[in-house]
C-alpha positions as CSV (number, residue, x, y, z in Angstrom):
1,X,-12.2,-79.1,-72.6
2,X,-9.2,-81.0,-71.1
3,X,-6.9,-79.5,-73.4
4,X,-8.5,-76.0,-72.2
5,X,-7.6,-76.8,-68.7
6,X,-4.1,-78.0,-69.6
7,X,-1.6,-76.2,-67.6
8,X,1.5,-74.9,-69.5
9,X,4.8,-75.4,-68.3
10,X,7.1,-72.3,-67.8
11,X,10.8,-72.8,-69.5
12,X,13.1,-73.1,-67.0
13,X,16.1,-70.7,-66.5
14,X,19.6,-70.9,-67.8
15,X,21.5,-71.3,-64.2
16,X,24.9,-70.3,-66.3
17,X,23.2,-67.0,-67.2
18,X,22.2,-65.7,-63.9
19,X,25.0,-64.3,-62.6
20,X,26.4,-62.6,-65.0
21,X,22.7,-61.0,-65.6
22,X,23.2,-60.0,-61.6
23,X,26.4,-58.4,-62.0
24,X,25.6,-56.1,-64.5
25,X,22.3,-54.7,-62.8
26,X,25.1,-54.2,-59.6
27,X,27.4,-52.6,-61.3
28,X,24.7,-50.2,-62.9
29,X,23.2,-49.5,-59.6
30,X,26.9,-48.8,-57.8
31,X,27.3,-46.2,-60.3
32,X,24.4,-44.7,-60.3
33,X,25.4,-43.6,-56.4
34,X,28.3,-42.8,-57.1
35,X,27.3,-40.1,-59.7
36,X,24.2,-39.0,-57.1
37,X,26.6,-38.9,-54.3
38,X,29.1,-36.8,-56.5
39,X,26.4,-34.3,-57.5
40,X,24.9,-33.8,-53.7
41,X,28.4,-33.0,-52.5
42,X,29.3,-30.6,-55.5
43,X,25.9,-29.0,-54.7
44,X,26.8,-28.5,-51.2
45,X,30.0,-27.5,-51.7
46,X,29.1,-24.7,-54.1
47,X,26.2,-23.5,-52.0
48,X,28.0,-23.1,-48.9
49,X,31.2,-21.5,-50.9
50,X,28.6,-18.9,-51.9
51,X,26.4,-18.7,-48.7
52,X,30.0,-18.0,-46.7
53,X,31.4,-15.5,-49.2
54,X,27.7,-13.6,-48.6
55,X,27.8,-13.9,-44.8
56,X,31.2,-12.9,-44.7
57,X,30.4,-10.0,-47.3
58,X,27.3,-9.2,-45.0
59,X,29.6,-8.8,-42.0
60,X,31.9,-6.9,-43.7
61,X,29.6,-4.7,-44.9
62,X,27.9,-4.0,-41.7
63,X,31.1,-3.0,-40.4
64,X,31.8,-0.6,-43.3
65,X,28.1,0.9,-43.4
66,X,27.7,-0.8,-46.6
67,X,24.6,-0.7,-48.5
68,X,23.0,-4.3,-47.8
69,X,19.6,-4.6,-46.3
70,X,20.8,-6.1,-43.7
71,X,23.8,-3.4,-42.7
72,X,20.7,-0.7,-43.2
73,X,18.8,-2.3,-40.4
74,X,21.2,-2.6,-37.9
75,X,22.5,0.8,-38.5
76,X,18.4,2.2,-38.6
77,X,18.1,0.3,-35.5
78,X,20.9,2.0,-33.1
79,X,22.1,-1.1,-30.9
80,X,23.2,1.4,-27.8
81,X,19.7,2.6,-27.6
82,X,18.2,-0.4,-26.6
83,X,17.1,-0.3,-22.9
84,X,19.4,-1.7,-20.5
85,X,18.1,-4.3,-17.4
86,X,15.4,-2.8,-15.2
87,X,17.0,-2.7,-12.0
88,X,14.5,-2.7,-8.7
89,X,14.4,0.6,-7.8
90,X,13.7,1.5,-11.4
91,X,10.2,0.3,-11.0
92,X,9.6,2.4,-7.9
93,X,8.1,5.3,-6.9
94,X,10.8,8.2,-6.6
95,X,10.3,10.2,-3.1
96,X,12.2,13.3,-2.2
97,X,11.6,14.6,1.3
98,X,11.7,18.3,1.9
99,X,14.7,19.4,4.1
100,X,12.0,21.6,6.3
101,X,13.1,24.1,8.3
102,X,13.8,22.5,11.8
103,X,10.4,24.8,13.1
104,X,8.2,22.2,11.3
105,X,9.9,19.1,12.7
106,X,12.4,18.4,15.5
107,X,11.4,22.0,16.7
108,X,8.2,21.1,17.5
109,X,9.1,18.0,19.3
110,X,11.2,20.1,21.3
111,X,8.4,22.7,22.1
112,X,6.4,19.8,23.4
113,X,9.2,19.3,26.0
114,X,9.5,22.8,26.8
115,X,6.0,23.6,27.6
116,X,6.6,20.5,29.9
117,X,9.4,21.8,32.1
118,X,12.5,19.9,30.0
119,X,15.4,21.4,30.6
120,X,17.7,19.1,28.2
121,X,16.9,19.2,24.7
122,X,19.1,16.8,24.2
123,X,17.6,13.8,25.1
124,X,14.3,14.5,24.1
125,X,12.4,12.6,21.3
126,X,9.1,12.2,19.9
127,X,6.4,11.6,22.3
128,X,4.6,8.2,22.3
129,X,1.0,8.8,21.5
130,X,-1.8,7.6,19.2
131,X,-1.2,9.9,16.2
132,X,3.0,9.2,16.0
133,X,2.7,7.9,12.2
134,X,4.5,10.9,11.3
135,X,7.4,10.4,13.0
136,X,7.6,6.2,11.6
137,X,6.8,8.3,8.1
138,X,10.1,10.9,8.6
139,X,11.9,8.6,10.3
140,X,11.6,6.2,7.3
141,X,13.0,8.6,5.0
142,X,15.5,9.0,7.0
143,X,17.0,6.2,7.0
144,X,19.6,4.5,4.7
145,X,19.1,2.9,1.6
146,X,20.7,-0.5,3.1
147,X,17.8,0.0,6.0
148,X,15.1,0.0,3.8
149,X,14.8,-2.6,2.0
150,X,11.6,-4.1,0.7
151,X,10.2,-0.6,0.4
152,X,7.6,0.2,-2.2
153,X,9.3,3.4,-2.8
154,X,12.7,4.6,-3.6
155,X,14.0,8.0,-2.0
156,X,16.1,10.5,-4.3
157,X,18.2,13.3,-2.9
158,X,17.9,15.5,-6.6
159,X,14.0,16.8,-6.6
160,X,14.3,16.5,-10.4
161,X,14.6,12.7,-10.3
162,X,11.2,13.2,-7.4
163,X,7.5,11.4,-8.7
164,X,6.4,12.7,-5.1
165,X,7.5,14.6,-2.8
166,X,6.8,13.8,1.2
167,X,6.4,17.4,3.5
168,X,7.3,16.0,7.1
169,X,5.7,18.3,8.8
170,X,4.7,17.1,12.5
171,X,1.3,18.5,12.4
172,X,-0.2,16.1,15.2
173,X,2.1,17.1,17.8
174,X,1.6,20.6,17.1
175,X,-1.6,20.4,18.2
176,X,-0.6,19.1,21.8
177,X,2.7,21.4,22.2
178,X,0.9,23.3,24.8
179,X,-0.3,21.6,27.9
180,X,-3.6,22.9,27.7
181,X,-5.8,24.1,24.7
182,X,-5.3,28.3,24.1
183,X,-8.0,30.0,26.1
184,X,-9.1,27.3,28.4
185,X,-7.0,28.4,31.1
186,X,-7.7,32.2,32.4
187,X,-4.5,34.3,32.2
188,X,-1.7,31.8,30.8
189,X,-0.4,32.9,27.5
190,X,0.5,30.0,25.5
191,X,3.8,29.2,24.9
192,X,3.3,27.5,21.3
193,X,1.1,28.9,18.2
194,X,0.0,25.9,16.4
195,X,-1.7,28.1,14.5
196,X,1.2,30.4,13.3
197,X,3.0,26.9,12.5
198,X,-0.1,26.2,10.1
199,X,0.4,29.3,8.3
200,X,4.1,29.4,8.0
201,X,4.3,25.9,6.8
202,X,2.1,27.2,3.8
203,X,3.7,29.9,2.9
204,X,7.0,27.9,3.0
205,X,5.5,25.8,0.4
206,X,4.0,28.2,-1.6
207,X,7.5,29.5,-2.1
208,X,8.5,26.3,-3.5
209,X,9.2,25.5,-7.0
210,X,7.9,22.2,-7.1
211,X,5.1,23.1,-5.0
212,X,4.2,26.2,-7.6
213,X,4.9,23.7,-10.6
214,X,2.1,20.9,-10.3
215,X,-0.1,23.3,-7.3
216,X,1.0,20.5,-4.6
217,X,-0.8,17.5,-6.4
218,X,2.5,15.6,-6.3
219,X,3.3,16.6,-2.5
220,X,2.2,14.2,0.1
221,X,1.2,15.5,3.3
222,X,0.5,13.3,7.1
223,X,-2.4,15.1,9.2
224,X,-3.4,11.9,11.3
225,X,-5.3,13.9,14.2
226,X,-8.6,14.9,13.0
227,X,-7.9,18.7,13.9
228,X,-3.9,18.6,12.3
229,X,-4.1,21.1,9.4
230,X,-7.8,22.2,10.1
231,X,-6.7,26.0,9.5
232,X,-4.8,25.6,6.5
233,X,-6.3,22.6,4.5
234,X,-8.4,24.2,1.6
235,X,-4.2,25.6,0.6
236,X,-2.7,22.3,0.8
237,X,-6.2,20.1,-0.3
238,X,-4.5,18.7,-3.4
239,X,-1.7,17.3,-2.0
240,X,-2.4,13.6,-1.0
241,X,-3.4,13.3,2.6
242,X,-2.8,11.0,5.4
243,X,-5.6,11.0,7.1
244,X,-7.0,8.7,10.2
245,X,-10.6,9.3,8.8
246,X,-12.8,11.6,6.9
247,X,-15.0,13.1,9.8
248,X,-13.3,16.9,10.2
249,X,-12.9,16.9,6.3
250,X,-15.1,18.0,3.5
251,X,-16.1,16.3,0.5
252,X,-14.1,19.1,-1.6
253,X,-10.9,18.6,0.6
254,X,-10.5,14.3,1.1
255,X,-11.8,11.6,-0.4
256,X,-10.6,8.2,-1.2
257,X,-9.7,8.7,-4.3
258,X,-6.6,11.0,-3.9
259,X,-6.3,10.2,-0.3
260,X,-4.8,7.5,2.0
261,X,-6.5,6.5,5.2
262,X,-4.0,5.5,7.7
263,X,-4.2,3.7,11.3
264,X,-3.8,5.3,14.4
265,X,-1.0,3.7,16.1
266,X,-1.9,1.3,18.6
267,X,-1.1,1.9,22.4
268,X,-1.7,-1.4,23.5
269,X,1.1,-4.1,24.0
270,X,1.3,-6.5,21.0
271,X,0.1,-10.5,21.9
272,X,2.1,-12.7,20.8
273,X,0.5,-15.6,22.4
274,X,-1.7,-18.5,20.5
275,X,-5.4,-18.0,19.2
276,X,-7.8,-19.3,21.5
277,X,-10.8,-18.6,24.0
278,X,-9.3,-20.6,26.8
279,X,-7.5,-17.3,28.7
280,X,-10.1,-15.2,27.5
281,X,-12.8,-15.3,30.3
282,X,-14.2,-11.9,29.5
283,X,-17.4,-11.8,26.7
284,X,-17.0,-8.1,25.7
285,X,-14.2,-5.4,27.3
286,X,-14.0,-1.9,26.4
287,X,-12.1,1.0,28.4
288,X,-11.8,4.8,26.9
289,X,-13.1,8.2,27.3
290,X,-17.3,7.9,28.0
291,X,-18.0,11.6,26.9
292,X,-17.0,12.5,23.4
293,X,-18.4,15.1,21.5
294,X,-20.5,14.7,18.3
295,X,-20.7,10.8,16.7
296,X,-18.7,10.2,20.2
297,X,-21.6,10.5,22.0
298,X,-22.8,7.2,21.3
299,X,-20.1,5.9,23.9
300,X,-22.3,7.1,27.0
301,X,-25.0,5.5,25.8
302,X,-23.7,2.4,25.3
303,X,-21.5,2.7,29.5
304,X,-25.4,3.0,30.2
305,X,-26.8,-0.3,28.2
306,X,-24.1,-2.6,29.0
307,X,-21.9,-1.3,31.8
308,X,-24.6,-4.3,34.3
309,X,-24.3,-7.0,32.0
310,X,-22.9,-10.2,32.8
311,X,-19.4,-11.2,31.4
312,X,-19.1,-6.8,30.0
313,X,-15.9,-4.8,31.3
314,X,-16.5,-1.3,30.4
315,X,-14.8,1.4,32.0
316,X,-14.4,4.8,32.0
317,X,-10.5,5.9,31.2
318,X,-8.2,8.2,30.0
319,X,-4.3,8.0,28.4
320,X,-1.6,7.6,31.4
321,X,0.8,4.6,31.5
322,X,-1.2,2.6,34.4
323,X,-4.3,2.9,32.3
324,X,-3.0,1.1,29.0
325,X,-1.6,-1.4,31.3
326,X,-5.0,-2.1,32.5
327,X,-6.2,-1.8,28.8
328,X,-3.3,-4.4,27.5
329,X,-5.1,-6.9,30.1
330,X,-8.4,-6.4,29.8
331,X,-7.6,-6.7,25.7
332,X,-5.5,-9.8,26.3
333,X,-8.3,-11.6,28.4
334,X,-11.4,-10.7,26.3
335,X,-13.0,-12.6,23.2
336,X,-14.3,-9.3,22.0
337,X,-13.8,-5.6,22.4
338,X,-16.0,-2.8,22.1
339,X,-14.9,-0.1,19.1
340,X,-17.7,2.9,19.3
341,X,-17.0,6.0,17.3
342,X,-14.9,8.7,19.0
343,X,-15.3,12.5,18.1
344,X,-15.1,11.2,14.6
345,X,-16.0,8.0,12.8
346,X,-12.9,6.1,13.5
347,X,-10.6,6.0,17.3
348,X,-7.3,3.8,18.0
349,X,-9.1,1.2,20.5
350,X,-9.7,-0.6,16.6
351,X,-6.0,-1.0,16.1
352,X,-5.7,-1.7,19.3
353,X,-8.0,-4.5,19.2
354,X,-6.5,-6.4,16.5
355,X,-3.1,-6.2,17.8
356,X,-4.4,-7.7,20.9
357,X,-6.4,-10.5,18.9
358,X,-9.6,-9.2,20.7
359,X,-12.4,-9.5,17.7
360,X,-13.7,-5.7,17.1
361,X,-17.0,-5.0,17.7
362,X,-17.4,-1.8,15.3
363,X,-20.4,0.7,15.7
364,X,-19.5,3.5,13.6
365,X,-21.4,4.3,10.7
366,X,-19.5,6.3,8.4
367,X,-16.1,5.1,9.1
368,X,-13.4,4.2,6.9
369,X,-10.7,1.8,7.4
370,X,-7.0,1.7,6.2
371,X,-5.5,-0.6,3.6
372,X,-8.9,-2.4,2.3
373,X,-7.5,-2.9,-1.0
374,X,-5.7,-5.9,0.9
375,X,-7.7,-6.3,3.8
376,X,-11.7,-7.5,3.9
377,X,-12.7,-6.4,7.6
378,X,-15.6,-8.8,7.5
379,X,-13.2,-11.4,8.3
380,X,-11.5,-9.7,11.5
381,X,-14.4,-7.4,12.9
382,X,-17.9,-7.3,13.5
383,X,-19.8,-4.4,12.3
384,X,-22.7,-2.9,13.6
385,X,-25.0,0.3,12.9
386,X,-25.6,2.4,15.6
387,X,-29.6,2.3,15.7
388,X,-29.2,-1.7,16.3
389,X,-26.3,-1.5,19.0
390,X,-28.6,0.6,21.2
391,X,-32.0,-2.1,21.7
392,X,-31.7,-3.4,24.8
393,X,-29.8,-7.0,24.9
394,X,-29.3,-6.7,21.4
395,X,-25.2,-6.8,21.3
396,X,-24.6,-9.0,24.4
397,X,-27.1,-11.9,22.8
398,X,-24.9,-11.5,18.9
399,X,-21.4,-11.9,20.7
400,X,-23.0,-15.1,22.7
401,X,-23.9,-16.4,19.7
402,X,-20.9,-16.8,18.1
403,X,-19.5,-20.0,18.2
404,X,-16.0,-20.6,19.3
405,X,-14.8,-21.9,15.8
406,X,-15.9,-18.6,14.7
407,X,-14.0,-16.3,17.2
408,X,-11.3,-18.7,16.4
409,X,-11.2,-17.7,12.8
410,X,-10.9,-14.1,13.3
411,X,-8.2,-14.4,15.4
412,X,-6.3,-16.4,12.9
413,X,-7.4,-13.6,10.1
414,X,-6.0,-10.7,12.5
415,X,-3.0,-12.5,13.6
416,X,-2.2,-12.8,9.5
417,X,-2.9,-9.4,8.6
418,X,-1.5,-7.8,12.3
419,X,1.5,-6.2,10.4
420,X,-0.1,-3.8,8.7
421,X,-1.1,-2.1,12.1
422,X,2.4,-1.8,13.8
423,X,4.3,1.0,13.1
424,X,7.7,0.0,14.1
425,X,7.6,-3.8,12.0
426,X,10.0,-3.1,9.1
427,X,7.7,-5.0,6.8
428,X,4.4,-3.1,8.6
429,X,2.3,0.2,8.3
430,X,4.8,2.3,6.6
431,X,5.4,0.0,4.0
432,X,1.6,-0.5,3.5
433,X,1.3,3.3,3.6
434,X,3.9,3.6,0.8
435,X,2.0,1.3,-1.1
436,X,-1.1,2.7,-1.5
437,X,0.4,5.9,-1.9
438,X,2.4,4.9,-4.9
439,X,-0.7,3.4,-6.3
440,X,-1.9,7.4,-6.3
441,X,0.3,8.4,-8.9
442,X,-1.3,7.4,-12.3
443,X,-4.3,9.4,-10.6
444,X,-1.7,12.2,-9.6
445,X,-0.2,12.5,-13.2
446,X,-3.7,12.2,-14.5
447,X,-5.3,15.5,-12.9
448,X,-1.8,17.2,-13.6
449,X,-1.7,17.2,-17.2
450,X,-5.7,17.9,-17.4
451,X,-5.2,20.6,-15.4
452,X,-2.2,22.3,-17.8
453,X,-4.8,21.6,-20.6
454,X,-7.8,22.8,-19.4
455,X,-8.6,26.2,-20.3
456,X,-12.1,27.2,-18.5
457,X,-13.3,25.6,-15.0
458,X,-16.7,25.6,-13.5
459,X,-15.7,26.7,-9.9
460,X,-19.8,25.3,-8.9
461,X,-18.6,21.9,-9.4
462,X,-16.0,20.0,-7.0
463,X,-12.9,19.2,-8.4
464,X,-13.2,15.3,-9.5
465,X,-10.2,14.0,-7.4
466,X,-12.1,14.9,-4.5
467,X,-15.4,12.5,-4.9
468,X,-17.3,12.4,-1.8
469,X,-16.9,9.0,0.0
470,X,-19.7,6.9,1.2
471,X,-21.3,8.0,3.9
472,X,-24.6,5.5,4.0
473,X,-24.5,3.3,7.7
474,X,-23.5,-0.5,7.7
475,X,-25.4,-3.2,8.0
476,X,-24.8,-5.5,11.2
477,X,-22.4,-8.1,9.5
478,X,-23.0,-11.0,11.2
């Protein structure tokens, strides 16, 4: 058992040995890099001998049109034809404005200062009234490149280069030329035909190739007054339209789809003071024409109602320079102000309103509202349907129930979006008009190549670009 557990002594090294057993195993190892080190370089060198001789054959080859893969590609793939930097105006919609005779435009503005005694047409210009988008509109286009910056759309002097093309016909103002409407006063002939212009204007067009080529769906057309156009517009329906509202207009001549609503522009002095209730002492302020015809009539009923109530300024009053004065003030120096239908759904107190930060009370119940792609009018206006404004207390006890925070937040939300609702901003309506008009074309381009393909139309049914719009009342949104 002992012996079993007997350890056993190792032998013990030769010290004299050692080293030279060391040295060899060095030696063997030095070598062996050496050789590897050797190899990896002769490797490398031979490899990127051949790899350059390729590259440089490559090269060469693509220079001759020689036959490697890679030469075929770039010469399948023709390096000039790749499209060059998008530039800004490359993105834009292309506008050509008609050069119409002068009888369509300036004339007209000249007519209107005939009929009113002017004896020097040359310092006449375009009459200040609710319905002047058409002159911003020409006026824009007018204009030099440098001045219009920030523009959704481009103008183009060649029509072949044209996406749209703007007709700046002055139709509003051609409704107004004479002093008084044809017929209404016994024995005066009338000095202006706005009728003739109607007609005339159309068969100027008609005569225009690029009016001919698409039948006017790419032709953009302003008619802000209600009446503007009302002989002619089944002949120049598929053009885009400008229109303040929908009321003189059937379903088969404007809708939204194809159409632009645009803002009257406002006759009321812009404020540029701070939001707040503090100088506004007056609850509710209205002051326009009481007797309207049709959905206008609503206006007398509501002088009646609310023309005795406490904290109300309502007032009968028609357009002359001391009356807008009285108008800016009474807008300036009330919380809310009274927006009732006119002859149709929609009248320029609204724009008014907002440019005044005076929260709109709206009772209209089919109208429609410019730009509300951009802008929710729940945030800036109160809307109510006519049945509700007219019980007794009903509107007076809503507005006193809105708290001051509240009123505070729609004047913030009006003074943010008041831009789009003056005329002369560079950066206002007629960019925003622009924009939504450019947003047409797709739609535009869409009904023009069905058109050239269809082959058989049902005449009984409208034409789809004219959908009717939505004519069902609001709600009171508060």
């Amino acid at each position: 058992m002992s012996e079993r557990l007997k350890t056993r002594t190792p032998k013990s090294l030769d010290s004299s040995k050692l080293p030279h057993t060391m040295a060899r195993k060095s030696s063997l190892l030095k070598q062996t890099l050496i050789f590897s080190a050797c190899t990896i370089l002769i490797i490398y060198a031979f490899f990127n001998t051949f790899l350059s001789s390729s590259t440089a054959a490559a090269t060469a080859g693509i220079s001759a049109k020689t036959s490697s893969l890679f030469a075929e590609q770039i010469s399948r793939e023709n390096l000039e034809e790749f499209p060059v930097k998008v530039t800004g105006n490359d993105k834009k919609v292309r506008v050509f404005m008609y050069d119409l005779p002068k009888k369509f435009t300036t004339g007209i503005i000249e007519s209107h200062a005939l009929a009113r005694g002017s004896s020097d047409l040359s310092k006449v210009s375009y009459p200040g009234h609710q319905h002047m988008g058409e002159w911003y509109m020409y006026l824009d286009l007018s204009r030099p490149d440098l001045d219009r910056v920030g523009s959704p759309v481009v103008k183009v002097n060649d029509p072949e280069e044209a996406d749209l093309f703007y007709v700046p016909v002055f139709s509003s103002l051609s409704l107004i030329v004479n002093p008084a409407r044809v017929g209404t006063v016994t024995g005066s002939d009338p000095v202006y035909s706005d009728e003739k212009m109607q007609d005339e204007l159309v068969e100027w067009l008609e005569e225009q190739e690029y009016w001919r080529r698409n039948n006017g769906r790419d032709h953009v057309v302003f008619a802000g007054d209600p009446n503007a156009l009302y002989r002619v517009l089944d002949r120049v329906k598929n053009a885009v339209l400008l229109l303040s509202d929908f009321g003189r207009v059937r379903n088969d001549q404007g809708s939204l789809i194809k159409d632009v609503i645009v803002p009257y522009s406002h006759r009321i002095n812009v404020y540029n003071g701070d939001i707040g209730v503090e100088e506004r002492k007056t609850l509710l302020f209205f002051m326009g024409n009481r007797y309207r015809k049709d959905g206008g009539k609503i206006r007398d009923l509501l002088f009646q109602m609310l023309e005795k109530e406490e904290d109300v300024v309502i007032r009968h009053g028609t357009q002359s320079r001391e009356n807008r004065r009285t108008a800016t003030r009474g807008m300036h120096t009330s919380k809310f102000c009274l927006n009732p239908a006119g002859d149709t759904p929609s009248a320029c107190r609204l724009f008014d309103s907002i440019v005044s930060l005076c929260v709109p009370l709206i009772v209209s119940d089919s109208i429609e509202l410019p730009f509300e792609d951009v802008i929710d009018y729940r945030k800036i206006a109160i809307f109510v349907d006519t049945e509700s404004s007219l019980q007794p207390g009903q509107l007076v006890r809503m507005l006193r129930a809105v708290s001051t925070e509240k009123i505070l937040e729609y004047q913030k939300e009006m003074r943010a979006v008041k831009r789009y609702f003056v005329y002369g901003d560079s950066n206002g309506t007629v960019n925003e008009i622009w924009r939504e008009v450019a947003q047409k074309l797709p739609l535009i381009q869409l009904m023009i190549n069905r058109d050239k393909r269809l082959v058989k139309k049902d005449s009984t049914e409208p034409d789809c670009s004219c959908l009717c719009t939505n004519q069902s009342a609001p709600i009171t949104s508060l």
